[in-house]
C-alpha positions, 0 to 999 in steps of 0.5 A: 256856663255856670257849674258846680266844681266838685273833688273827690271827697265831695263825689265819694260821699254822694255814693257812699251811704256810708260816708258822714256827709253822704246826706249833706252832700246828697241833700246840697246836690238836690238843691243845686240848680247848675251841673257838675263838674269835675276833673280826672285826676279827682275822678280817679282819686274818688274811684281810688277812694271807692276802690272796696265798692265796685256798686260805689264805683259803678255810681260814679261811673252812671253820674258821667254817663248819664251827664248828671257830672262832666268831666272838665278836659285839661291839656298841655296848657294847665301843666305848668300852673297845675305844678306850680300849685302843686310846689307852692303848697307841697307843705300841705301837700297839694297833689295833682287831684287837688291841684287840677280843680284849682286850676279848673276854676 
């Protein structure tokens, strides 16, 4: 199935006005013909990031329940590639939230 695969930076600026990409992303986003996805560990790293907006966090929260964005599920079989990307690039750093949607693609 074709998706868009999207990380926390990208999902924390389509909720919050306030963001300098929040028109890009949200004009992209209109312009987009297959669904989003994502991962929990950038999910929570966007909801960590949106943590001074409850209203931005809710946003977040309505894009899951409403199915405009699924969260893609990892398991026991993505962890030894998850860490070993998180060691290759541990000098940029790469972290789990970053790691995950690499692993995802």
């Amino acid at each position: 199935m074709p998706a868009v695969l999207v990380d926390a930076g990208p999902l924390v600026a389509l909720v919050d006005r306030s963001d300098p990409h929040h028109e890009a992303c949200r004009d992209t986003l209109k312009s987009l013909a297959d669904p989003l996805v994502t991962v929990w560990p950038a999910f929570t790293e966007a909801m960590y990031l949106l943590r001074i907006s409850w209203k931005a966090q809710d946003a977040l929260w309505e894009m899951v329940e409403t199915k405009a964005m699924q969260i893609l599920p990892l398991d026991h079989k993505d962890v030894a590639r998850m860490k070993e990307l998180m060691r290759k690039y541990r000098d940029l750093p790469m972290d789990l939230a970053d790691a995950a949607p690499v692993r995802a693609a």
